[in-house]
N, CA, C, O and CB atoms as a CASP TS submission, in Angstrom:
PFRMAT TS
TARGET T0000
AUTHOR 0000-0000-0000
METHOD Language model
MODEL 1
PARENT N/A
ATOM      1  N   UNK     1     101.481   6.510 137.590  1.00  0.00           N
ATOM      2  CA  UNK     1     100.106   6.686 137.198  1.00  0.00           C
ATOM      3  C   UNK     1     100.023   6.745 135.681  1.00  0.00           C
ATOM      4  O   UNK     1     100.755   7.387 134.928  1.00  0.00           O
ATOM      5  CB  UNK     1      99.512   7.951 137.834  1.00  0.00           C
ATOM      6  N   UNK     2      98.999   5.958 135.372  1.00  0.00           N
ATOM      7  CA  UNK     2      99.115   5.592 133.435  1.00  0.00           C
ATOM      8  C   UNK     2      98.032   6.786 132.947  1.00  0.00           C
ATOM      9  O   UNK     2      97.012   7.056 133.582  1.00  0.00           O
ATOM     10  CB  UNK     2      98.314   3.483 132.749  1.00  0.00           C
ATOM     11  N   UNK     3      98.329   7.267 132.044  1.00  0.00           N
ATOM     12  CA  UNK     3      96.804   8.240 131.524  1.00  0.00           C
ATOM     13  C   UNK     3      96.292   7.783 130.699  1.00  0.00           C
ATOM     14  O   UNK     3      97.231   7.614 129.921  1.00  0.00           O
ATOM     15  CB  UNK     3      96.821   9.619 130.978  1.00  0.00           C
ATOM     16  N   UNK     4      95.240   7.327 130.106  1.00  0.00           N
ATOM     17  CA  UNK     4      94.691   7.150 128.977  1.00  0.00           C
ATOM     18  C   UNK     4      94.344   7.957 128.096  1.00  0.00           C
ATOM     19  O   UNK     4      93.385   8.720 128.202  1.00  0.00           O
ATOM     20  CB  UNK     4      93.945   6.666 129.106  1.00  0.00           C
ATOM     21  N   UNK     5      94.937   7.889 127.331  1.00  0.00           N
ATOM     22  CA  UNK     5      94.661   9.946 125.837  1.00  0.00           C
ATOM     23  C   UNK     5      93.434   9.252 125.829  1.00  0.00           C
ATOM     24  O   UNK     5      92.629   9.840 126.551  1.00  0.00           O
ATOM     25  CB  UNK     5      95.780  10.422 123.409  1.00  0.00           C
ATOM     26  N   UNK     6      92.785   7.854 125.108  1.00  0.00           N
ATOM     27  CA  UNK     6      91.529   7.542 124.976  1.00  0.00           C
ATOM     28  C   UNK     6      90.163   8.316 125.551  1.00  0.00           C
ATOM     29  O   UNK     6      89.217   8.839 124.963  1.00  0.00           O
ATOM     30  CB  UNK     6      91.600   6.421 125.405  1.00  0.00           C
ATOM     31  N   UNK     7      90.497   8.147 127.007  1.00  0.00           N
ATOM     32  CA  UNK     7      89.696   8.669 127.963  1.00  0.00           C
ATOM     33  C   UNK     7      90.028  10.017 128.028  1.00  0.00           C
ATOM     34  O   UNK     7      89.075  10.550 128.598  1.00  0.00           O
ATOM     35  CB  UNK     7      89.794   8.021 129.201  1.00  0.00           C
ATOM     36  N   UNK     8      90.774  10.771 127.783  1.00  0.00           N
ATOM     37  CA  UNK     8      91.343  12.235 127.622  1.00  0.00           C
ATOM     38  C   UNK     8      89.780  12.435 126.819  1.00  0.00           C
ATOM     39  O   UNK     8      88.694  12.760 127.300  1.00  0.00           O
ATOM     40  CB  UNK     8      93.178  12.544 126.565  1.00  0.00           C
ATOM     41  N   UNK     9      90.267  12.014 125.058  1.00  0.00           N
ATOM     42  CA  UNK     9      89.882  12.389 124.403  1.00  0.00           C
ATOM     43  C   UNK     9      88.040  12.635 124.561  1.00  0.00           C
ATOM     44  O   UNK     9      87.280  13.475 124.081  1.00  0.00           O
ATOM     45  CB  UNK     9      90.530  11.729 123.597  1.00  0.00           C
ATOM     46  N   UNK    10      87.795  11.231 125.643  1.00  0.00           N
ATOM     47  CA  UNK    10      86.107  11.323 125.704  1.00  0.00           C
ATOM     48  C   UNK    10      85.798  12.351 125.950  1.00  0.00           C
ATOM     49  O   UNK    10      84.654  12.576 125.554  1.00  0.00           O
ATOM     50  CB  UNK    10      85.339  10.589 126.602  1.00  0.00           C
ATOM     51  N   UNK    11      86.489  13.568 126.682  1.00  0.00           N
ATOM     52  CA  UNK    11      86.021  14.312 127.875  1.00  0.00           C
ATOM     53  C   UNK    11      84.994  15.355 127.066  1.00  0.00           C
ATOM     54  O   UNK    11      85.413  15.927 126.060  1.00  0.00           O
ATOM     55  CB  UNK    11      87.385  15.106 128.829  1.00  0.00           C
ATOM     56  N   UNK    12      83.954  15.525 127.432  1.00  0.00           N
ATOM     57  CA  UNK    12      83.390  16.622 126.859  1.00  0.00           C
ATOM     58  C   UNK    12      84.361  18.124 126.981  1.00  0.00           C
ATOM     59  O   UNK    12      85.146  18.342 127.904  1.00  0.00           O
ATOM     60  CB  UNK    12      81.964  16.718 127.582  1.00  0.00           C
ATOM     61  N   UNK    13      84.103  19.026 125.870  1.00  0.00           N
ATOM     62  CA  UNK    13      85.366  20.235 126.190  1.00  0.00           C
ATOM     63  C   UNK    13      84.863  20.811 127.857  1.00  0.00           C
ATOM     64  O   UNK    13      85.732  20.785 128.729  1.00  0.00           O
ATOM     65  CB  UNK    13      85.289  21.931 124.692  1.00  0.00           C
ATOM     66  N   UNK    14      83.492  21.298 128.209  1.00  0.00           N
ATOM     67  CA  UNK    14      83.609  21.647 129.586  1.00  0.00           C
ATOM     68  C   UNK    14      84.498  20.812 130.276  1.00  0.00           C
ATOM     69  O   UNK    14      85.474  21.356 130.792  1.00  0.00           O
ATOM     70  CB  UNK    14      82.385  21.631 130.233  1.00  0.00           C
ATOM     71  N   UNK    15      84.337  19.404 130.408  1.00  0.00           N
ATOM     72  CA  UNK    15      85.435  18.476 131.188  1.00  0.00           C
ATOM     73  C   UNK    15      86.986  18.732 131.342  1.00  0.00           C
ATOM     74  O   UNK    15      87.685  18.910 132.339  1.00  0.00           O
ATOM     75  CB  UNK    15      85.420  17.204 130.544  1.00  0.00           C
ATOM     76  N   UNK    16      87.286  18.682 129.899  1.00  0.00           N
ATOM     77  CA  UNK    16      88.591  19.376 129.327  1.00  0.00           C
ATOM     78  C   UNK    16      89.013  20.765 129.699  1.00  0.00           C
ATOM     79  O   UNK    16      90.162  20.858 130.129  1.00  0.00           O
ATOM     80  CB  UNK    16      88.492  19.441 127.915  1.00  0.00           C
ATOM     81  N   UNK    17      88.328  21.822 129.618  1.00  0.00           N
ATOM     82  CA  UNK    17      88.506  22.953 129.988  1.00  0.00           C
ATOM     83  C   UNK    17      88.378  22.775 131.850  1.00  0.00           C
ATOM     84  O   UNK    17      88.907  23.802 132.275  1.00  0.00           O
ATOM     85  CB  UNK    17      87.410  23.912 129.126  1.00  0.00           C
ATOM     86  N   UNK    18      87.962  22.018 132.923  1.00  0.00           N
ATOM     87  CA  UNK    18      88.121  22.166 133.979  1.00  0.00           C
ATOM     88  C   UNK    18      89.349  21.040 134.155  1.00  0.00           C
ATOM     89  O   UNK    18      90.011  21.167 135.186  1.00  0.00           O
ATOM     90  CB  UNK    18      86.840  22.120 134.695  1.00  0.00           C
ATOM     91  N   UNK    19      89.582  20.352 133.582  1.00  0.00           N
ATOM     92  CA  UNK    19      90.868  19.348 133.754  1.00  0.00           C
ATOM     93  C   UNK    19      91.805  20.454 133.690  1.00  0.00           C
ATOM     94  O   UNK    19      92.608  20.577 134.615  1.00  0.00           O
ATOM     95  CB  UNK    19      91.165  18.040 132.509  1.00  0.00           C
ATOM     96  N   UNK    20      91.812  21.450 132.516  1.00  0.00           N
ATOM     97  CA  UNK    20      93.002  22.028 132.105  1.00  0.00           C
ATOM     98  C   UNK    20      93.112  23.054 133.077  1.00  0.00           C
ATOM     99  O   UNK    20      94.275  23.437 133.209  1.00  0.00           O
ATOM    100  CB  UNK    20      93.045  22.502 130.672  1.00  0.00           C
ATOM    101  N   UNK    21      92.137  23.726 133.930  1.00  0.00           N
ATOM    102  CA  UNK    21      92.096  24.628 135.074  1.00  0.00           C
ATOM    103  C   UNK    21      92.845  24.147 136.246  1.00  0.00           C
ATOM    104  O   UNK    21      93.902  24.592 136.692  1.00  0.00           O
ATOM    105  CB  UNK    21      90.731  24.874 135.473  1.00  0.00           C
ATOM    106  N   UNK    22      92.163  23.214 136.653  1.00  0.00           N
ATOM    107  CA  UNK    22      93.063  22.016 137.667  1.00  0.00           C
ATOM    108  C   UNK    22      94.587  22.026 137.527  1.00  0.00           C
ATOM    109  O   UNK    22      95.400  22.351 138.393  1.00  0.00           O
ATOM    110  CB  UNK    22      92.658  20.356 137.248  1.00  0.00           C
ATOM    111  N   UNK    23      94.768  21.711 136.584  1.00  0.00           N
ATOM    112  CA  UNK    23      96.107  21.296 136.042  1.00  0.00           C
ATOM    113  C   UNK    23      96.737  22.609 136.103  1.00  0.00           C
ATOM    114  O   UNK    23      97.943  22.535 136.341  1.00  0.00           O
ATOM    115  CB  UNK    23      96.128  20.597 134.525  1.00  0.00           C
ATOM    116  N   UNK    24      96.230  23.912 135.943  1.00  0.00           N
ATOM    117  CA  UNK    24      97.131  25.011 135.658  1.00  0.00           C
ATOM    118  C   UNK    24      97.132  25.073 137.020  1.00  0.00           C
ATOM    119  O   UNK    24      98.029  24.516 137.653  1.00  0.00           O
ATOM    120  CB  UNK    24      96.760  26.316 134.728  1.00  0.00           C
ATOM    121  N   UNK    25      95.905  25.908 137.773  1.00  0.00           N
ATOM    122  CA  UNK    25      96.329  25.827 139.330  1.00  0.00           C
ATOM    123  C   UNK    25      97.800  24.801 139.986  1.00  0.00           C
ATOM    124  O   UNK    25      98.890  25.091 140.480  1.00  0.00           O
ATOM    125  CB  UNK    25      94.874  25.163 140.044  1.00  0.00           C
ATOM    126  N   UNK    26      97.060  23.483 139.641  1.00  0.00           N
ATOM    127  CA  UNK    26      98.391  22.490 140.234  1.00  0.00           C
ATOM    128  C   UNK    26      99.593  23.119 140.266  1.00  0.00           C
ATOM    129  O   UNK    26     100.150  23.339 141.342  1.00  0.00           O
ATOM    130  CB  UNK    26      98.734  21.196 139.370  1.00  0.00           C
ATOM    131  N   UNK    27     100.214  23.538 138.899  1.00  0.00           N
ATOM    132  CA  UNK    27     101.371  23.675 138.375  1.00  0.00           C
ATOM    133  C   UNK    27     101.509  25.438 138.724  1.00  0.00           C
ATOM    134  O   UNK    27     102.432  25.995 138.128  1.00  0.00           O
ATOM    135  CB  UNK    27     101.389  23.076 136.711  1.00  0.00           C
ATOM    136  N   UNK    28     100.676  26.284 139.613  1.00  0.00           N
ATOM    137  CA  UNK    28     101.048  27.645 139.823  1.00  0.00           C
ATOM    138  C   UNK    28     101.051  27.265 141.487  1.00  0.00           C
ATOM    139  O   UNK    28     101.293  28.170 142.285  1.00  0.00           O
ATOM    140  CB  UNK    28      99.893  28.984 139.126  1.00  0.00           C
ATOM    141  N   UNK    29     100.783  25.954 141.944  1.00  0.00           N
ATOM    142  CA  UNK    29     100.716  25.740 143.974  1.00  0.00           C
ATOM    143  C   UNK    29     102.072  25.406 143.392  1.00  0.00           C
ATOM    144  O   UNK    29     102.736  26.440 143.317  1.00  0.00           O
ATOM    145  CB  UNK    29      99.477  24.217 145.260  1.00  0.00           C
ATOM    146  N   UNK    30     102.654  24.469 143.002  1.00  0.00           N
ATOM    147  CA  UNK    30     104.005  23.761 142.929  1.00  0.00           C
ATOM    148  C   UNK    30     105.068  24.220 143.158  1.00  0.00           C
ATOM    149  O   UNK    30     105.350  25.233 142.517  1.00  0.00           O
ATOM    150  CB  UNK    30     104.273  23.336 141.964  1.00  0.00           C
ATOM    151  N   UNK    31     105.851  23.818 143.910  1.00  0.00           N
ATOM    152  CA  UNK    31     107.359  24.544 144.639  1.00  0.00           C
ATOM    153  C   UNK    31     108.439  24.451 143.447  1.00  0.00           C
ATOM    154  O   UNK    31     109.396  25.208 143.284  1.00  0.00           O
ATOM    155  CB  UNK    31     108.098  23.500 146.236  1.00  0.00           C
ATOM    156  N   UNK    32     108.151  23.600 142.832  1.00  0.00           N
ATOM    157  CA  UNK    32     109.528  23.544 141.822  1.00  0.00           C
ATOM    158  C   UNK    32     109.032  24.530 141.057  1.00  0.00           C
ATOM    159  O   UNK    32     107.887  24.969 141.157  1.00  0.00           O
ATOM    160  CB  UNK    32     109.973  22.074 140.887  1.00  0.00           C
ATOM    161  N   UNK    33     110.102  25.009 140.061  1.00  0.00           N
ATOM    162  CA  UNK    33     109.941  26.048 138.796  1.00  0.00           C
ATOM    163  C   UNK    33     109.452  25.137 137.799  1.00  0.00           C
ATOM    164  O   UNK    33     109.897  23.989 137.785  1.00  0.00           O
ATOM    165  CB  UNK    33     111.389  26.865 138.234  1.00  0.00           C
ATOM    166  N   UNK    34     108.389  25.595 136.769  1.00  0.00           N
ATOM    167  CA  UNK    34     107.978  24.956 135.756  1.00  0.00           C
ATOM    168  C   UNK    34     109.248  25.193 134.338  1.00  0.00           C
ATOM    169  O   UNK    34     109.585  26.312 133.953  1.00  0.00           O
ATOM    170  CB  UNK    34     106.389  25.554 135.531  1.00  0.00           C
ATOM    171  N   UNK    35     109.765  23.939 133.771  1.00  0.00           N
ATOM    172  CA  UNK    35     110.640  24.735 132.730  1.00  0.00           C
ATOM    173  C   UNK    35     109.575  24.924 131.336  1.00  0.00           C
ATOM    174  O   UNK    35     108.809  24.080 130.872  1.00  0.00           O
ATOM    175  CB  UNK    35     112.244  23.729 132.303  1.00  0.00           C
ATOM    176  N   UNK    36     109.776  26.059 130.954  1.00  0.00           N
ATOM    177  CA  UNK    36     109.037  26.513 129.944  1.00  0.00           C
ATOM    178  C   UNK    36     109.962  26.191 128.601  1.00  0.00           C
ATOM    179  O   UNK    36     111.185  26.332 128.599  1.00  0.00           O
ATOM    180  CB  UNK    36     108.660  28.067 130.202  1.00  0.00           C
ATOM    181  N   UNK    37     109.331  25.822 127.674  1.00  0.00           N
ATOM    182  CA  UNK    37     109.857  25.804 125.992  1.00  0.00           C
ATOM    183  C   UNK    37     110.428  27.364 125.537  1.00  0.00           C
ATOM    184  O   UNK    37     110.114  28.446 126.033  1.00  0.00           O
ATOM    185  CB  UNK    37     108.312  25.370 124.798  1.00  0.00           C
ATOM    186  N   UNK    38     111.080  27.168 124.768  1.00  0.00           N
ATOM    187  CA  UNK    38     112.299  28.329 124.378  1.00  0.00           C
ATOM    188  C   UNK    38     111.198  28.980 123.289  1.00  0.00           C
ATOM    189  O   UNK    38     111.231  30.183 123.030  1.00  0.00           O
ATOM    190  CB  UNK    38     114.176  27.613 123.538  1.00  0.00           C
ATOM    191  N   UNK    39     110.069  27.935 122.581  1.00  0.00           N
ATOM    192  CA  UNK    39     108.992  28.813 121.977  1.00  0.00           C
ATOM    193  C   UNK    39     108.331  30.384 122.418  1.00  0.00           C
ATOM    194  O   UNK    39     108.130  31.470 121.874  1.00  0.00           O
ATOM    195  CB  UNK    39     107.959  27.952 122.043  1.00  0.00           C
ATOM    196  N   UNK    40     108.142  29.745 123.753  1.00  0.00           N
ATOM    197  CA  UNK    40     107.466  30.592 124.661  1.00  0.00           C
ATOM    198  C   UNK    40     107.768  32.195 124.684  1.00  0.00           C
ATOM    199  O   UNK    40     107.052  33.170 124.458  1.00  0.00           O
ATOM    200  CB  UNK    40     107.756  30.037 125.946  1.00  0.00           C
ATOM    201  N   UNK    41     109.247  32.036 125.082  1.00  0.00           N
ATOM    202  CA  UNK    41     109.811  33.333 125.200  1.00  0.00           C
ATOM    203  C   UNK    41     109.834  33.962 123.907  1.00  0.00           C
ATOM    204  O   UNK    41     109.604  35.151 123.683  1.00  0.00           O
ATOM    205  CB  UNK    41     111.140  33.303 125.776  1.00  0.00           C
ATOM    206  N   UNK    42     110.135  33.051 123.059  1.00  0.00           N
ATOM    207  CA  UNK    42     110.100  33.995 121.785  1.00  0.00           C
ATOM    208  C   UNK    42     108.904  34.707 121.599  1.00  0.00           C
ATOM    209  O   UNK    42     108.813  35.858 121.172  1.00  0.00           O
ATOM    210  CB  UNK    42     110.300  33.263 120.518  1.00  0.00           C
ATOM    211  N   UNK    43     107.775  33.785 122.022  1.00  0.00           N
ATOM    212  CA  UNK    43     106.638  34.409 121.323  1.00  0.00           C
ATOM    213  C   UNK    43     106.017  35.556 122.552  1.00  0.00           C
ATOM    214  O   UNK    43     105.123  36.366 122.308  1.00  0.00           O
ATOM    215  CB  UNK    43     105.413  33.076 120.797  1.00  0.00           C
ATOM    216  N   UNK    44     106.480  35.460 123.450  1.00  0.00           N
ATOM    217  CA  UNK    44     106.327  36.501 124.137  1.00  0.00           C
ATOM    218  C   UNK    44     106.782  38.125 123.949  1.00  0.00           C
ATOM    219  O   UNK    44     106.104  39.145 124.071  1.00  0.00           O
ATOM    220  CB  UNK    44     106.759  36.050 125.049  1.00  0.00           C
ATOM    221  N   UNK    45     108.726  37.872 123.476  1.00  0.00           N
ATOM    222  CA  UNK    45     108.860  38.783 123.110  1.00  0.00           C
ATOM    223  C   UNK    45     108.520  39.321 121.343  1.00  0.00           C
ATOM    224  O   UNK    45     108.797  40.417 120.854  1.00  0.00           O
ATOM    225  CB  UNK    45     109.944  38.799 123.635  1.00  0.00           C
ATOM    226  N   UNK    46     107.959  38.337 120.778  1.00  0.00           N
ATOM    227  CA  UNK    46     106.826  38.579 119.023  1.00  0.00           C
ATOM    228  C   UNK    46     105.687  39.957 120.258  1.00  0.00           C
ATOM    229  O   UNK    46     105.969  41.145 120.411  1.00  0.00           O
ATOM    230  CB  UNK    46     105.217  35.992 118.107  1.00  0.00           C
ATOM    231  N   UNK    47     104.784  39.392 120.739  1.00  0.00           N
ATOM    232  CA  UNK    47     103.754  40.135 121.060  1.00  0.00           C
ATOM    233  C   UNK    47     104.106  40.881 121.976  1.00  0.00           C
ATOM    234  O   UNK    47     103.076  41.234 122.551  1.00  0.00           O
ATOM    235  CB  UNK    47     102.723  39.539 121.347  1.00  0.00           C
ATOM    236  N   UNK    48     105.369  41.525 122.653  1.00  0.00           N
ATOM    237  CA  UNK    48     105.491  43.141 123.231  1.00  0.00           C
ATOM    238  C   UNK    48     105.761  43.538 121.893  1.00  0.00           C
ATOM    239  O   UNK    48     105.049  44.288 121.226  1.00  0.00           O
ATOM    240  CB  UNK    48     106.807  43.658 124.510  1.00  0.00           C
ATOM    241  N   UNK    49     107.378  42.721 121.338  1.00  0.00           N
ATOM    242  CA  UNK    49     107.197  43.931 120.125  1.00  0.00           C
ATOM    243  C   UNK    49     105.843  44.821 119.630  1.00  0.00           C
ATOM    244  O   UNK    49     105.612  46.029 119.696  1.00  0.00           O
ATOM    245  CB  UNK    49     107.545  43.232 118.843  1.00  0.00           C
ATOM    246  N   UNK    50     105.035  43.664 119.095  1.00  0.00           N
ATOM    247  CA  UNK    50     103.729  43.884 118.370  1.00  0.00           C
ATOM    248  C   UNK    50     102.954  44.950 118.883  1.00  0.00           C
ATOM    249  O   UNK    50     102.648  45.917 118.185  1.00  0.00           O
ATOM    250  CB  UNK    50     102.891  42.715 118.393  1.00  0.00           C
ATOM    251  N   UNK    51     102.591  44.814 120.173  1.00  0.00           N
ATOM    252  CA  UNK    51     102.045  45.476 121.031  1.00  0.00           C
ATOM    253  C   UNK    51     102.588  47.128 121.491  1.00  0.00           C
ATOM    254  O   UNK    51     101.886  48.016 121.975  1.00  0.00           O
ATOM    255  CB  UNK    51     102.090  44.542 122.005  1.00  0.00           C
ATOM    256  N   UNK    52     103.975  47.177 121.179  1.00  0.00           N
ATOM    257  CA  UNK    52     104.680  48.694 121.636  1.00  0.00           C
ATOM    258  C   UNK    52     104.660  49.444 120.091  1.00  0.00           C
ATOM    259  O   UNK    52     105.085  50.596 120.009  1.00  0.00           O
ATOM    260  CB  UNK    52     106.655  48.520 122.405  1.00  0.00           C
ATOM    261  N   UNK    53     104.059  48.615 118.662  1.00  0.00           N
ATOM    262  CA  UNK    53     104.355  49.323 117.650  1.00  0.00           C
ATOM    263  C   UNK    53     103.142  50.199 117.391  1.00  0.00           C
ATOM    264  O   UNK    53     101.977  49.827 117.250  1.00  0.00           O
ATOM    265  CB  UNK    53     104.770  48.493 116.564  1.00  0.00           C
ATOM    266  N   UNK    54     103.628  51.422 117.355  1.00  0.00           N
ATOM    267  CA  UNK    54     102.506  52.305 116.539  1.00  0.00           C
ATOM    268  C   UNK    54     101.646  52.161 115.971  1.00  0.00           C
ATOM    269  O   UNK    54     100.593  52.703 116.303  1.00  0.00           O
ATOM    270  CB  UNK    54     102.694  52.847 115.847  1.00  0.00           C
ATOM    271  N   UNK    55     101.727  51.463 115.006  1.00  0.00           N
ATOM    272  CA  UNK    55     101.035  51.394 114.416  1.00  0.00           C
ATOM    273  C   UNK    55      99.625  50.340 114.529  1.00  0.00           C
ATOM    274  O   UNK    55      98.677  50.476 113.756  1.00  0.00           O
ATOM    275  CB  UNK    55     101.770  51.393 113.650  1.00  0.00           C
ATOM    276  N   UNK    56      99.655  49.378 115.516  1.00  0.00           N
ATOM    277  CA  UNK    56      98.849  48.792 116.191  1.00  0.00           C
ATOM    278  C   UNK    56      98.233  49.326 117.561  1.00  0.00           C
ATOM    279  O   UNK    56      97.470  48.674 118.274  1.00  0.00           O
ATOM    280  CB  UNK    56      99.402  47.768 116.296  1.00  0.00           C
ATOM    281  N   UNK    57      98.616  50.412 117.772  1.00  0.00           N
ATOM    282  CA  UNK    57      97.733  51.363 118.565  1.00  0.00           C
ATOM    283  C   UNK    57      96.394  51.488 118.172  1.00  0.00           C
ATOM    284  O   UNK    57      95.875  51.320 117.069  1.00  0.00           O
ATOM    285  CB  UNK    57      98.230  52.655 118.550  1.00  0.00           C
ATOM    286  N   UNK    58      96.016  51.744 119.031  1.00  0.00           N
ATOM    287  CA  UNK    58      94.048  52.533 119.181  1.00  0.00           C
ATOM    288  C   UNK    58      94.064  53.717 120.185  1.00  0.00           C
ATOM    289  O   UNK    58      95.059  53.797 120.904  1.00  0.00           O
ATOM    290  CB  UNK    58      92.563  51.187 120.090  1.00  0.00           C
ATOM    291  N   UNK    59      93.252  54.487 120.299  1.00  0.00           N
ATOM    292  CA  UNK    59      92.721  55.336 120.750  1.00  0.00           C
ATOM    293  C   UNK    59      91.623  54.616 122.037  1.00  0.00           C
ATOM    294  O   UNK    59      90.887  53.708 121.651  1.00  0.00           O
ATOM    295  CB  UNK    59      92.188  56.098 119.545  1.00  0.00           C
ATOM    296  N   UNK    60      91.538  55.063 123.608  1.00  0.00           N
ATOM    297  CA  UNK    60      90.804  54.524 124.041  1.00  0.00           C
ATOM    298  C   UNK    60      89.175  54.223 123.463  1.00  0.00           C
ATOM    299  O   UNK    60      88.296  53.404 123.735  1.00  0.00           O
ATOM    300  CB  UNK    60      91.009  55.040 124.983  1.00  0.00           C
ATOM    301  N   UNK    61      89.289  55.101 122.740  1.00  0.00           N
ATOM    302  CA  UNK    61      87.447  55.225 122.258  1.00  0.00           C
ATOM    303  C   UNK    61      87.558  54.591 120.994  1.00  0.00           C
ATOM    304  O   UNK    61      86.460  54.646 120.440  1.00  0.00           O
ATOM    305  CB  UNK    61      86.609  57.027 121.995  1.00  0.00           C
ATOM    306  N   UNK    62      88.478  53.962 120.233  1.00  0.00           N
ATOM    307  CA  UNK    62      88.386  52.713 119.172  1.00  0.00           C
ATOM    308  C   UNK    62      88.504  51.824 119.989  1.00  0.00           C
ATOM    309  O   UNK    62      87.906  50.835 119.565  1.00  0.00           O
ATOM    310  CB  UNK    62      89.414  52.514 117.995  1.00  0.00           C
ATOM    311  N   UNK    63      89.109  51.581 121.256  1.00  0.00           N
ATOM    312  CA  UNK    63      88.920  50.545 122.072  1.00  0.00           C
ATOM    313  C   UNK    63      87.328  49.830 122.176  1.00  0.00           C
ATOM    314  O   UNK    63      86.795  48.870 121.619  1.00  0.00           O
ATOM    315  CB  UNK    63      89.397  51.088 123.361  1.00  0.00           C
ATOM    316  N   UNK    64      86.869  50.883 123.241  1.00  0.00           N
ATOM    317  CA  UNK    64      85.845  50.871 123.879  1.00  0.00           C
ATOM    318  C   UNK    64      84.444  50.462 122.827  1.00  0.00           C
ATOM    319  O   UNK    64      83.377  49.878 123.017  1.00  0.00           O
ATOM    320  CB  UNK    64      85.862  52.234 124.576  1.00  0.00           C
ATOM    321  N   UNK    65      85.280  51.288 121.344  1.00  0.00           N
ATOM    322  CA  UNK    65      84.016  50.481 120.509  1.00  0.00           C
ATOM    323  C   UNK    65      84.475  49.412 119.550  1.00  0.00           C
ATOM    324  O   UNK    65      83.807  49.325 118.520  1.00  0.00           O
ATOM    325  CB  UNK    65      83.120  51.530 119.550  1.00  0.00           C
ATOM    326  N   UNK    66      85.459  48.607 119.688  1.00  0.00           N
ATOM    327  CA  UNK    66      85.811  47.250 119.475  1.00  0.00           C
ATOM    328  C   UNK    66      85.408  46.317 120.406  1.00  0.00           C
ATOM    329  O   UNK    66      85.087  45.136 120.281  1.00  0.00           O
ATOM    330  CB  UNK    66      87.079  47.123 119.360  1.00  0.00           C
ATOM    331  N   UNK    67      85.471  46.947 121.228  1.00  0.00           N
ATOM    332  CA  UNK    67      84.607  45.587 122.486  1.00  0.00           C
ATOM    333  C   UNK    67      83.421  45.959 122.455  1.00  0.00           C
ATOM    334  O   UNK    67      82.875  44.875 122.247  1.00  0.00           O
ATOM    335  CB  UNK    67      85.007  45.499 124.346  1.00  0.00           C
ATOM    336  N   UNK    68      82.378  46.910 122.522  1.00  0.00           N
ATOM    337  CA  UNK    68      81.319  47.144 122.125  1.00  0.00           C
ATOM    338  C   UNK    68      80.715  46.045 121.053  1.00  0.00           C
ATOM    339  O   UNK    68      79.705  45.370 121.246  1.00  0.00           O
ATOM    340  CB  UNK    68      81.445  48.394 121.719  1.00  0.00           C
ATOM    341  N   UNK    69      81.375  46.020 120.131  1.00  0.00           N
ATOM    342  CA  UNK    69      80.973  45.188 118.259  1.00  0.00           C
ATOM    343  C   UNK    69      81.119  43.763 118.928  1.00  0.00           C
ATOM    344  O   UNK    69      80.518  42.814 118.424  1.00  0.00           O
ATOM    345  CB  UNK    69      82.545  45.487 116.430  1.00  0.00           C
ATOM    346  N   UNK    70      81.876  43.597 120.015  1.00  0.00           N
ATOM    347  CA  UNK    70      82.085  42.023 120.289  1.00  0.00           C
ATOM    348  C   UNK    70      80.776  41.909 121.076  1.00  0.00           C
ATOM    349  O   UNK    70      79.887  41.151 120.690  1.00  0.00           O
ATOM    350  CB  UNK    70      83.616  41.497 121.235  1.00  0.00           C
ATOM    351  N   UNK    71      80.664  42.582 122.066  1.00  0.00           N
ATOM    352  CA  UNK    71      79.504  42.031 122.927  1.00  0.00           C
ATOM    353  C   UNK    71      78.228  42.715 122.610  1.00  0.00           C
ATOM    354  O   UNK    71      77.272  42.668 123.385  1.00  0.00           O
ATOM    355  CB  UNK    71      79.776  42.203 124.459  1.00  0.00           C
ATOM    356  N   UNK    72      78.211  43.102 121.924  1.00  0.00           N
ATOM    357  CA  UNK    72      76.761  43.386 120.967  1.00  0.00           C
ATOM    358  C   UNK    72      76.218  42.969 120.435  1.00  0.00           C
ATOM    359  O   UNK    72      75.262  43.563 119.938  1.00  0.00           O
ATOM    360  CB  UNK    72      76.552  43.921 120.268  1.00  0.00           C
TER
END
């Protein structure tokens, strides 16, 4: 099966964004293992580090009003 990036590229982003839904589903039904890029892991373990450091902590209630400022 040939793809055309051309025709990729027409897709309006809604189009694109449900192609790319499709496509993820596909690839989470699929029996084989997906091999992932060695990027990946790295950057996975970048953002626990990031995420377990102190100093990027909040308080639930700096939480609650950081998402507040977003959907406000």
């Amino acid at each position: 099966m040939a793809i055309n990036a051309d025709d990729l590229r027409a897709l309006s982003p809604a189009e694109k964004l449900q192609l790319i839904g499709w496509l993820w589903d596909d690839l989470n039904e699929s029996a084989e293992e997906v091999p992932l890029p060695d990027w990946i892991d790295r950057e996975a373990v970048r953002r626990r580090k990031e995420m377990r450091s102190p100093e990027n902590r909040v308080s639930y209630e700096e939480m609650q009003k950081r998402i507040g400022q977003r959907n406000g």
